[in-house]
C-alpha positions as CSV (number, residue, x, y, z in Angstrom):
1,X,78.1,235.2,-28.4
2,X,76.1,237.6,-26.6
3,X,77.4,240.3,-24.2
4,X,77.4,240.7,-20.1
5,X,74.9,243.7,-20.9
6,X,72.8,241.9,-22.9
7,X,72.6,239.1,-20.0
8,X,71.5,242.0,-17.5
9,X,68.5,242.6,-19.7
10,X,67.8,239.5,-20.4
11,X,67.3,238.0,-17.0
12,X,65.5,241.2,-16.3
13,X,62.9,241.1,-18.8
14,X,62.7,237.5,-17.5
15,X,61.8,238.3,-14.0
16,X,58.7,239.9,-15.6
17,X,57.1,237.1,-17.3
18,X,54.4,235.3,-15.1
19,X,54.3,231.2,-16.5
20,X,52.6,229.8,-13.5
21,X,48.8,230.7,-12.6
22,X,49.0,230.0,-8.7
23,X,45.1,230.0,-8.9
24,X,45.1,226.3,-10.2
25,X,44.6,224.2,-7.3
26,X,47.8,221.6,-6.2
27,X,47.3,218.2,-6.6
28,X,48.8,215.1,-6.0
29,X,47.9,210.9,-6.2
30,X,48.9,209.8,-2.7
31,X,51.4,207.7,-5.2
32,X,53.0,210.6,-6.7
33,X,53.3,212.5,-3.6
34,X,55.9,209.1,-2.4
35,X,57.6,209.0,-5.4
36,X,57.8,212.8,-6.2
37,X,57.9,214.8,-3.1
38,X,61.6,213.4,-1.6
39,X,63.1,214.6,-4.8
40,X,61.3,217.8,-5.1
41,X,62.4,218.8,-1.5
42,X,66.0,218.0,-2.1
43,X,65.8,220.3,-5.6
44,X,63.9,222.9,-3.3
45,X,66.6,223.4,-0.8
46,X,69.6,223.2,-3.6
47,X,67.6,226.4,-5.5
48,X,67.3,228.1,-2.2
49,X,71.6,229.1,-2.2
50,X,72.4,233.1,-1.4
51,X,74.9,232.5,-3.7
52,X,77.3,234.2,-1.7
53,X,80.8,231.8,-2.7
54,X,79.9,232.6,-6.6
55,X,79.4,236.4,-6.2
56,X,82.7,236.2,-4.7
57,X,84.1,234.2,-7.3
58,X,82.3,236.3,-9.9
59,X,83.6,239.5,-8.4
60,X,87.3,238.4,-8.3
61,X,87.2,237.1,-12.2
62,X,85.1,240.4,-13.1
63,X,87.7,242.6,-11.5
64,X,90.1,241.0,-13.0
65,X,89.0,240.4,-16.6
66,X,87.3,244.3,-16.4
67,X,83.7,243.6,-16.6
68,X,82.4,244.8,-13.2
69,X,78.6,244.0,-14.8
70,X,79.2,240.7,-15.0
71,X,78.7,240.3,-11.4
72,X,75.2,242.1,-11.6
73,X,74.3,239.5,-14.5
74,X,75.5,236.8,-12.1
75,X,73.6,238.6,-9.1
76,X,70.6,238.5,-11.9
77,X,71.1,234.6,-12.5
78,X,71.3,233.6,-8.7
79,X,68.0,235.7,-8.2
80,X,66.2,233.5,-10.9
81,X,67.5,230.4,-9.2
82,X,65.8,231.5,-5.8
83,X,62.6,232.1,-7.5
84,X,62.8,228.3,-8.7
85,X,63.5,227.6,-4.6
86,X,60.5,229.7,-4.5
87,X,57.7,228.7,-6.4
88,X,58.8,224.5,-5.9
89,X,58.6,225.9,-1.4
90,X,55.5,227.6,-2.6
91,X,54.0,224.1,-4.1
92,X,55.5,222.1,-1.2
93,X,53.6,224.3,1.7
94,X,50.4,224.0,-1.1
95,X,50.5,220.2,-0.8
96,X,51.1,220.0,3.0
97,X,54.8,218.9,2.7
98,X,57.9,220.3,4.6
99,X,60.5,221.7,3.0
100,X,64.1,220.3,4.1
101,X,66.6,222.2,5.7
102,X,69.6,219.3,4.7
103,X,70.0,216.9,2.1
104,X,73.4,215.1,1.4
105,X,74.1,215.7,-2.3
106,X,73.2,219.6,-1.3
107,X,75.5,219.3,1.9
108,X,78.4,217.9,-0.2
109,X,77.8,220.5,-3.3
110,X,77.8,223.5,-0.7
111,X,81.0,222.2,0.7
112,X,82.9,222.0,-2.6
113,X,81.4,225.1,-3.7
114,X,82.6,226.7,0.0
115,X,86.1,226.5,-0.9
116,X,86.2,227.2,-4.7
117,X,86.8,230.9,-5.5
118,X,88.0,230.0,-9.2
119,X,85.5,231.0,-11.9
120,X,86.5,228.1,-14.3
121,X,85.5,225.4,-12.0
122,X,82.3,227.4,-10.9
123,X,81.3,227.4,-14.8
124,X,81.7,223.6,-15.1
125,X,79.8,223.1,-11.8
126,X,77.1,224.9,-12.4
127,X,76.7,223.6,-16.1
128,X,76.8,220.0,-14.8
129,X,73.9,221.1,-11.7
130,X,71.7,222.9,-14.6
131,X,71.9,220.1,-17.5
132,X,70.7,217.5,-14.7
133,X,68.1,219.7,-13.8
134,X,67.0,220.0,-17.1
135,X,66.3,215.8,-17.1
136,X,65.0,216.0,-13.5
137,X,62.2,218.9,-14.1
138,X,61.3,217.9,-17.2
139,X,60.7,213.6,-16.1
140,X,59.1,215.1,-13.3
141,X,56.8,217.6,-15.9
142,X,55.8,213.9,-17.7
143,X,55.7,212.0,-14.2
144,X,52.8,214.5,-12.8
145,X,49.0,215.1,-13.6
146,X,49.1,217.5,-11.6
147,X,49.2,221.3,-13.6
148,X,50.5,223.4,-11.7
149,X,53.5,221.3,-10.8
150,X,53.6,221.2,-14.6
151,X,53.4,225.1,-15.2
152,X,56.1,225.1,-12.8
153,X,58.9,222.8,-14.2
154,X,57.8,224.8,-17.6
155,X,59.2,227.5,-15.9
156,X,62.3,226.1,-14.3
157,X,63.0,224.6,-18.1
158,X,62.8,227.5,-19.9
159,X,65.0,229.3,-17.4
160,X,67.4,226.7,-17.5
161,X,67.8,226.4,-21.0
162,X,68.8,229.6,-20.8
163,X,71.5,229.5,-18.0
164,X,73.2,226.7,-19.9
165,X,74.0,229.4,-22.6
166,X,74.6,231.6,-20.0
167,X,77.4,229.4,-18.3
168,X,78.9,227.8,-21.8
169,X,79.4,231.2,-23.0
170,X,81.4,232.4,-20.1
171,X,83.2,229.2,-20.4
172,X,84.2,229.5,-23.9
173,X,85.0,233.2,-23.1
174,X,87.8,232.2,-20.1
175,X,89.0,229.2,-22.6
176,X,89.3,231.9,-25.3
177,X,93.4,233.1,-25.6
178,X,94.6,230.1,-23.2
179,X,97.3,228.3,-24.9
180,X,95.9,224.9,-26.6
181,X,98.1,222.4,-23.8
182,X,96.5,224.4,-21.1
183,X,93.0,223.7,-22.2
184,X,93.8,220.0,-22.5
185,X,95.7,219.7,-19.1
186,X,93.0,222.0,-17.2
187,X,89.9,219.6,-18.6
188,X,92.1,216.6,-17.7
189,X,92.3,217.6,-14.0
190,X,88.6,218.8,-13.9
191,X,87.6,215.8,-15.2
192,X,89.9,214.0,-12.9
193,X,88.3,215.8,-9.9
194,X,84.6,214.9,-11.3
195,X,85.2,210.9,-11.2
């Protein structure tokens, strides 16, 4: 299990590395640009999030756990998110297509995540959010020609994979010293609230 400190670095040294040359040209059959583009908009908007409701949930369960760094290393994580939002806006404006300022499952995610300040349930969210985006970017790297859009959900996978650990690892760390009946009734009711 790796450390808060070693998170800092590593989604520093991340922000360094350059995966996507933006001097290949964007391009798109008139049939992937219907089937791709409404579903690339809607994951464009849902990467664009300040993130302001989890560094408030993150700062509560850091101050009270004694790991103040652990909100820069979440600080760290939201930042690579936005440079997902980023790069797919970036594509979007290169193919002539507008990005969305709404989008339902984004609308109802924002609300639930509006009034959550508890760390646990953030984890779970955000491990369910990045394991589909895993499947969406990486059909959509297979559905495309196009290379760029390619280099791009390359990108967004290999950072991904990464926040998964990320999140199970904080998981397993608030699940560590909690009495075994508390585990079991706590995933009953999350899963409860999931379906």
């Amino acid at each position: 299990m790796y450390t808060t400190h070693y998170w800092i670095g590593h989604f520093k040294a991340n922000a360094t590395q350059k995966r996507i040359d933006w001097n290949q040209y964007p391009s798109l059959t008139a049939e992937e640009i219907k089937t791709i583009v409404p579903s690339l908009q809607a994951w464009q908007l849902g990467e664009t999030s300040e993130g302001k409701h989890l560094i408030a949930a993150s700062t509560k369960y850091a101050n009270k756990i004694g790991d103040p760094e652990y909100i820069d290393a979440v600080k760290l994580f939201i930042k690579e998110e936005q440079k997902h939002g980023n790069n797919l806006g970036r594509y979007l404006d290169g193919i002539g297509q507008t990005r969305i300022s709404k989008n339902w499952g984004d609308t109802l995610f924002r609300k639930v995540r509006y009034y959550n300040t508890n760390m646990e349930l953030w984890t779970l969210a955000v491990i369910v959010v990045e394991s589909t985006a895993q499947i969406f970017y990486q059909a959509l790297k297979e559905a495309t020609g196009c290379r760029l859009l390619q280099d791009i959900c390359t990108d967004i996978l290999i950072d991904e994979a990464y926040h998964i650990t990320f999140q199970t690892e904080r998981l397993a760390i608030i699940y560590h010293g909690k009495p075994a009946f508390q585990k079991h009734g706590e995933t009953c009711s999350i899963k409860a609230s999931f379906f």
